[in-house]
Backbone as JSON Lines, residues from 0, in Angstrom:
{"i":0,"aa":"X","n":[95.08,208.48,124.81],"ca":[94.8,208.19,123.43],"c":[93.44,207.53,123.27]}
{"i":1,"aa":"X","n":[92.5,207.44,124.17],"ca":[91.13,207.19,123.95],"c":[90.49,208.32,124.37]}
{"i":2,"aa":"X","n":[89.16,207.98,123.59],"ca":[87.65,209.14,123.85],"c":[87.81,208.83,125.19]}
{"i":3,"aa":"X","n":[87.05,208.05,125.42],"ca":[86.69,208.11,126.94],"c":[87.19,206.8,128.31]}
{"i":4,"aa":"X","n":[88.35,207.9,128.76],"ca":[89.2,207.32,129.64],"c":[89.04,206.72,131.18]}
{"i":5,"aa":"X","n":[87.68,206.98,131.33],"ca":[87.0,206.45,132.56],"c":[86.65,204.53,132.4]}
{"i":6,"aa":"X","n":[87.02,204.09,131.75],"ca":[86.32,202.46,131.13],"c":[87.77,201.95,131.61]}
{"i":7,"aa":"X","n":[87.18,200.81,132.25],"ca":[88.83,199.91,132.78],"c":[88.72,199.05,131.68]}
{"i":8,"aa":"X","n":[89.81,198.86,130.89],"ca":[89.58,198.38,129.43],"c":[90.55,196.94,130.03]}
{"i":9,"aa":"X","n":[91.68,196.91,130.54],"ca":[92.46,196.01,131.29],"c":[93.24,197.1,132.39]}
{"i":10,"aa":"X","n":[93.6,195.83,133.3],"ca":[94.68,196.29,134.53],"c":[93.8,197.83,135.15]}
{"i":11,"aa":"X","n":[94.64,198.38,135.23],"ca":[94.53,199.98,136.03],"c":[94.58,200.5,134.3]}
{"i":12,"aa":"X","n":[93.75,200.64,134.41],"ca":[93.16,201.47,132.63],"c":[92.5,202.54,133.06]}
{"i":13,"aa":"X","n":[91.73,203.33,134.04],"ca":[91.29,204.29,134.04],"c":[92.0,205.34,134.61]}
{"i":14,"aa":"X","n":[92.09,207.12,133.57],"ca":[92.72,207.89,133.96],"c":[93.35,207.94,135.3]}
{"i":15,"aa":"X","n":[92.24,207.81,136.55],"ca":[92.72,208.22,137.88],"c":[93.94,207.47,138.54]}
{"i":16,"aa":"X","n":[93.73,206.21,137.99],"ca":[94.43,205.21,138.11],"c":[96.08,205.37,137.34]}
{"i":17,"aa":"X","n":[95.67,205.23,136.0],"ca":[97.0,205.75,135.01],"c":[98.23,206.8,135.62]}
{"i":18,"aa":"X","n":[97.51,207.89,136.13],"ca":[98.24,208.84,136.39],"c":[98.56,208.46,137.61]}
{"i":19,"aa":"X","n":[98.12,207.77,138.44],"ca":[98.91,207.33,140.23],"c":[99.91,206.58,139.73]}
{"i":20,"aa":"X","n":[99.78,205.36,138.95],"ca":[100.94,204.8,138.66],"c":[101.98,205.48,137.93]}
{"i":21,"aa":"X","n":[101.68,205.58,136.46],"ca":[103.05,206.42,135.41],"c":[103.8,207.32,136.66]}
{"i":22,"aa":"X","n":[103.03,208.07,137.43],"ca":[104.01,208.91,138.26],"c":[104.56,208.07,139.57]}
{"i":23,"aa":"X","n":[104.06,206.95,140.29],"ca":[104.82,206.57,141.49],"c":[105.45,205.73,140.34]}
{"i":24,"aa":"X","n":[105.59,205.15,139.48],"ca":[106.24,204.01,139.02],"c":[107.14,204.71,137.89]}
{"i":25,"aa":"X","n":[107.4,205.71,137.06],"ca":[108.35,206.35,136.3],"c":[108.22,207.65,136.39]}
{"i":26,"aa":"X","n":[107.25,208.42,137.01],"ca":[107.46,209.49,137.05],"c":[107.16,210.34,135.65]}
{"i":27,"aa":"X","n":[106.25,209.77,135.26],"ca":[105.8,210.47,134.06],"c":[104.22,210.79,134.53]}
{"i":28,"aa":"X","n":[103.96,211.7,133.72],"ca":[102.59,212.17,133.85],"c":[101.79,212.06,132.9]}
{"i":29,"aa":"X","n":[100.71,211.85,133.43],"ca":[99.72,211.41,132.41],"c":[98.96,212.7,131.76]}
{"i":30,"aa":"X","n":[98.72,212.62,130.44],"ca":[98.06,213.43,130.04],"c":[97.26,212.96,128.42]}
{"i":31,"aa":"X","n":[95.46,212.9,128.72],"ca":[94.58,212.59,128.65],"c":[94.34,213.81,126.9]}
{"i":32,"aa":"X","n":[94.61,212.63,125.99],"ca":[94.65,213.45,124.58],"c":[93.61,212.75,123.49]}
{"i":33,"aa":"X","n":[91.94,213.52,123.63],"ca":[91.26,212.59,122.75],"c":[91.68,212.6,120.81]}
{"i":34,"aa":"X","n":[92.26,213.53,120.79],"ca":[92.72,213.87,119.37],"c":[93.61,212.78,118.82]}
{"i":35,"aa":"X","n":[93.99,212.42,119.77],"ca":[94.64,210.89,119.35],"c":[94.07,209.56,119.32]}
{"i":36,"aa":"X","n":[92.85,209.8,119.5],"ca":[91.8,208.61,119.47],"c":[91.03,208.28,118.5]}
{"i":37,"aa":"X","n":[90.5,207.21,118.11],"ca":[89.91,206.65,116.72],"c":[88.83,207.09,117.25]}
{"i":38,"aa":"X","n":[87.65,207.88,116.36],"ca":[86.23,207.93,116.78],"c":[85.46,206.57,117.36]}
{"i":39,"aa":"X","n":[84.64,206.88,118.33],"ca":[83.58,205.93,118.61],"c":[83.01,205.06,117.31]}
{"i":40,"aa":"X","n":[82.67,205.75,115.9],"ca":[82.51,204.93,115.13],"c":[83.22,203.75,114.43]}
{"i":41,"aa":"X","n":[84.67,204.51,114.52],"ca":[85.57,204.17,113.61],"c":[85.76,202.53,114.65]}
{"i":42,"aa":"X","n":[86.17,202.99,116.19],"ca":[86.22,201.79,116.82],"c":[85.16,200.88,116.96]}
{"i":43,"aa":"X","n":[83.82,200.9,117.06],"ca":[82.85,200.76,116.86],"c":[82.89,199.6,115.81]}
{"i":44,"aa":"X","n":[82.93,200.11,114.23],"ca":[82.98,199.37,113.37],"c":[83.8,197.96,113.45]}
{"i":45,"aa":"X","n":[85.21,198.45,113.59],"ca":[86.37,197.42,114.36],"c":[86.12,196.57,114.84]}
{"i":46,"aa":"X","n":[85.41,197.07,116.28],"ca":[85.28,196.28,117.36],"c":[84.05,195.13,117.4]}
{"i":47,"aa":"X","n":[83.1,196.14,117.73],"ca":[81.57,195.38,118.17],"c":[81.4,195.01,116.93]}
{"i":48,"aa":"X","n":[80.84,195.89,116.22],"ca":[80.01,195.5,114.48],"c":[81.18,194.65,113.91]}
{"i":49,"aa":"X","n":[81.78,194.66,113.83],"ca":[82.98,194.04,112.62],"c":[82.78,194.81,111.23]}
{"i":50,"aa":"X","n":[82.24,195.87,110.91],"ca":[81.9,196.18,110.21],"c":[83.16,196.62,108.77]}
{"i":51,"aa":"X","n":[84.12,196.64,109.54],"ca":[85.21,197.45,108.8],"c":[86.55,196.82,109.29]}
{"i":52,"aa":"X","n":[87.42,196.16,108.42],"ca":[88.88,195.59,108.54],"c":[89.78,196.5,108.9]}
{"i":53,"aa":"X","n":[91.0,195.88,109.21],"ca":[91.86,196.65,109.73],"c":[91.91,198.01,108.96]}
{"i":54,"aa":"X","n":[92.4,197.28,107.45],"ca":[92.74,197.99,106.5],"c":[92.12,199.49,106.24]}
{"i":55,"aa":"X","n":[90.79,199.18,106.67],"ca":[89.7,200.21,106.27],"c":[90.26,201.19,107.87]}
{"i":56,"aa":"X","n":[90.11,200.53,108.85],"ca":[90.23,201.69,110.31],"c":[91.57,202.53,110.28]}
{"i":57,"aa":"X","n":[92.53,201.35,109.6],"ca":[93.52,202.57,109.14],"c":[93.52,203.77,108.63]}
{"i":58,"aa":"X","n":[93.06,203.36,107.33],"ca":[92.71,204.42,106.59],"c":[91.93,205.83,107.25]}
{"i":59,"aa":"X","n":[90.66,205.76,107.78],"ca":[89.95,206.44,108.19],"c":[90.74,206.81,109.41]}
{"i":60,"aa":"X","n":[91.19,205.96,110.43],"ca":[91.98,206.89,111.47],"c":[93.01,207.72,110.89]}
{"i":61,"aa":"X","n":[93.66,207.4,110.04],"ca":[94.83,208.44,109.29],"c":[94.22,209.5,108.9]}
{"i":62,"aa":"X","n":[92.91,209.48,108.08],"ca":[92.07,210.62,107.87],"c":[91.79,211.48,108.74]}
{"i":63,"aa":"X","n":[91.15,211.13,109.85],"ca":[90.83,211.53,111.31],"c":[91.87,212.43,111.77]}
{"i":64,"aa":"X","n":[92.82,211.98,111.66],"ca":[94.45,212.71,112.48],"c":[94.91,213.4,111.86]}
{"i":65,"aa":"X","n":[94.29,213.42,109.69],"ca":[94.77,214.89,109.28],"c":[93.67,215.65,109.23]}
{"i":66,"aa":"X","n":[92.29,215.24,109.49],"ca":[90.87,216.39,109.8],"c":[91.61,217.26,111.17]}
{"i":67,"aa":"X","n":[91.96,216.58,111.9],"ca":[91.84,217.02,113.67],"c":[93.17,217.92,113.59]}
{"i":68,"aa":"X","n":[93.75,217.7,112.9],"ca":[95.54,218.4,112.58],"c":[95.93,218.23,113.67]}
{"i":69,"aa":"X","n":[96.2,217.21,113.8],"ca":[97.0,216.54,115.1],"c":[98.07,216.83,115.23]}
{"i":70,"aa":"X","n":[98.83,216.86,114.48],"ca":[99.91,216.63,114.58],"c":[100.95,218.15,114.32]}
{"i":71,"aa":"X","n":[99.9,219.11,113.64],"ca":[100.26,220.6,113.46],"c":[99.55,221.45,115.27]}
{"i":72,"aa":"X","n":[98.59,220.77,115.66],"ca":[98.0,221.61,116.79],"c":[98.46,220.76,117.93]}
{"i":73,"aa":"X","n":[98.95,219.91,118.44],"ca":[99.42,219.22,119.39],"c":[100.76,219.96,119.89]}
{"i":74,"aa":"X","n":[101.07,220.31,120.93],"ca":[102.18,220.69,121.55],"c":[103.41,219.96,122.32]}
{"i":75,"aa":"X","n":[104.27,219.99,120.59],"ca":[105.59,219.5,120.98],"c":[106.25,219.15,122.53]}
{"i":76,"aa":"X","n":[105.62,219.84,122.97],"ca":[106.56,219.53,124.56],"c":[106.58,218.43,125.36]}
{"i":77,"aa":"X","n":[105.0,218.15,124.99],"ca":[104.73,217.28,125.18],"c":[105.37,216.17,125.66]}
{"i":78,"aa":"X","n":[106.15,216.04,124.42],"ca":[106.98,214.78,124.26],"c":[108.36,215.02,124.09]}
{"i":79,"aa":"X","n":[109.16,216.35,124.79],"ca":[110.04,216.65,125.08],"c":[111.08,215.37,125.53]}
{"i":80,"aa":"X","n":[110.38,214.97,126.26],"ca":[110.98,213.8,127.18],"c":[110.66,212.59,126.5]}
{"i":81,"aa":"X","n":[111.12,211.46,127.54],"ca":[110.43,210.07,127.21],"c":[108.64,209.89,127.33]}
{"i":82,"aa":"X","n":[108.45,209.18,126.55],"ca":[106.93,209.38,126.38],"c":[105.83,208.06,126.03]}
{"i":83,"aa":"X","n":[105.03,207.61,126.44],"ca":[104.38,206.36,126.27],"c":[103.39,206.72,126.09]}
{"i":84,"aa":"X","n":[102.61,205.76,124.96],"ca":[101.32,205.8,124.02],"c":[100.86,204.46,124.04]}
{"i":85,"aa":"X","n":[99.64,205.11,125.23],"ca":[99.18,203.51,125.58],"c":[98.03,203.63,124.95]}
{"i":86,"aa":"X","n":[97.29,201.8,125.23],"ca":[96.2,201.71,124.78],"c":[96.16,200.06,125.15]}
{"i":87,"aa":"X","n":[95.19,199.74,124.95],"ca":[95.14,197.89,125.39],"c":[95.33,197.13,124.35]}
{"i":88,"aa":"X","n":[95.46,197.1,123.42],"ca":[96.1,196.31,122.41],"c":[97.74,195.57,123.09]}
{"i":89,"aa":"X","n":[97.9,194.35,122.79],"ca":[98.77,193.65,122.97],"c":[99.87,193.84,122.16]}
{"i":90,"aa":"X","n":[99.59,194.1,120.87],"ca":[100.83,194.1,119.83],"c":[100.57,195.31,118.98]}
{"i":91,"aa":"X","n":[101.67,195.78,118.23],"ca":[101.9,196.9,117.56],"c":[101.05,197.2,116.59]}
{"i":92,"aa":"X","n":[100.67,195.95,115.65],"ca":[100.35,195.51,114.75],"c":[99.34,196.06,114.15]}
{"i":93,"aa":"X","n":[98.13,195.98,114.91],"ca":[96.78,196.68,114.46],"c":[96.41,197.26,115.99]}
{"i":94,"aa":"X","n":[97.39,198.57,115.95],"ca":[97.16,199.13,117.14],"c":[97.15,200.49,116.57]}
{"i":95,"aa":"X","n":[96.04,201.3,117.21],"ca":[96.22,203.13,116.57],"c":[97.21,203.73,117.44]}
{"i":96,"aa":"X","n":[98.01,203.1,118.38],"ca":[99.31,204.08,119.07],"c":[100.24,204.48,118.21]}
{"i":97,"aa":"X","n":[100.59,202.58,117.28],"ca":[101.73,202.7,116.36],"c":[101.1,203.45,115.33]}
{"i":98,"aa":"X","n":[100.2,203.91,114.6],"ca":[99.61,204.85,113.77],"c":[100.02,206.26,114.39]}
{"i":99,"aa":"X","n":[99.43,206.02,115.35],"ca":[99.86,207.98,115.79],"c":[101.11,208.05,115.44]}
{"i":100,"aa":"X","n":[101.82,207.22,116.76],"ca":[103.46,207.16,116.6],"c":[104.42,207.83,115.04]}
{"i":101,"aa":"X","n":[103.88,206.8,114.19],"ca":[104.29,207.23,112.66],"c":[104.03,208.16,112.46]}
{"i":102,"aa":"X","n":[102.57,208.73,112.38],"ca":[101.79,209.27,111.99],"c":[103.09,211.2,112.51]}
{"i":103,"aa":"X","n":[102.95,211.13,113.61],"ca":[103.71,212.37,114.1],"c":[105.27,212.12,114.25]}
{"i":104,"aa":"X","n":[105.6,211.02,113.75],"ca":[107.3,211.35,113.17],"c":[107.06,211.57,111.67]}
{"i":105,"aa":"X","n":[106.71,211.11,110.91],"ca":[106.45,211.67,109.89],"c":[106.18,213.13,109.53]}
{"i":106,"aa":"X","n":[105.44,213.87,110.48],"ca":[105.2,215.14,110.12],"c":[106.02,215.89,111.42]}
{"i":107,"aa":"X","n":[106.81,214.9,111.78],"ca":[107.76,215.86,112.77],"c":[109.29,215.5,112.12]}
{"i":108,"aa":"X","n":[109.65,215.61,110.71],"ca":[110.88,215.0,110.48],"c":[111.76,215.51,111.6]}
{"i":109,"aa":"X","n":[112.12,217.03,112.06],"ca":[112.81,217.76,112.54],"c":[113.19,217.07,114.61]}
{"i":110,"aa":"X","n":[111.92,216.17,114.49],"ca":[112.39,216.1,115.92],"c":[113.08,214.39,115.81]}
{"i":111,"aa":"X","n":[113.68,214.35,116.78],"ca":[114.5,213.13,116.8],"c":[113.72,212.11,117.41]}
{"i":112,"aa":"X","n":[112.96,211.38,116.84],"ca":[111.4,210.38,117.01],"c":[112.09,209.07,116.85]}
{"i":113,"aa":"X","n":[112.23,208.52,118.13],"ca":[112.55,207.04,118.2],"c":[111.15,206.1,118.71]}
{"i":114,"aa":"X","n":[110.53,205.42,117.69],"ca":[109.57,204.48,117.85],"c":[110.03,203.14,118.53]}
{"i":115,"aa":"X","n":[109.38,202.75,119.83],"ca":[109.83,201.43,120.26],"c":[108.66,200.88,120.94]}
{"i":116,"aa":"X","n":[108.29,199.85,120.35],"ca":[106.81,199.1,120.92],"c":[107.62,198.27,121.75]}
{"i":117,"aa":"X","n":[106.75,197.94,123.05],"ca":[107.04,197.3,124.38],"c":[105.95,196.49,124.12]}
């Protein structure tokens, strides 16, 4: 769920890393989806600049995810199984996982979408 997955953001944060663990440690596999990521600007603004409140990155990431049709071009199978949507944020709160999360039960009424922040 980030642009660019090579940056140790915390812990074992980079792809090569991600995917040794999720699979020796649950056996899930990693798979590397920038369409689910807030643009460089959008985080950008957020982050470094402060340029733009939560309120506002919401907005524009929600925009973002119906430009990119995320949620119509993404393949269900995906998430056939159990499934984790990481990112380094600590809490749910002002995090773009729990955005996606919604974001594709909402336009997935049909699948049985249980949201649970860890």
């Amino acid at each position: 769920m980030r642009l660019h997955n090579t940056s140790q953001l915390a812990g074992f944060a980079k792809a090569d890393d991600l995917a040794y663990f999720l699979e020796a440690i649950l056996a899930i596999e990693y798979v590397h989806e920038p369409r689910l990521a807030p643009s460089d600007e959008l985080l950008n603004g957020l982050k470094k600049a402060k340029s733009i409140g939560w309120r506002e990155f919401e907005r524009g990431f929600l925009r973002l995810m119906d430009e990119r049709r995320a949620a119509e071009t993404l393949d269900r199978n995906l998430f056939a199984s159990r499934s984790a949507l990481l990112c380094s944020e600590a809490t749910a709160e002002h995090c773009h996982r729990r955005l996606v999360a919604e974001h594709l039960a909402a336009r997935w009424p049909d699948e049985d979408i249980r949201i649970v922040h860890l």
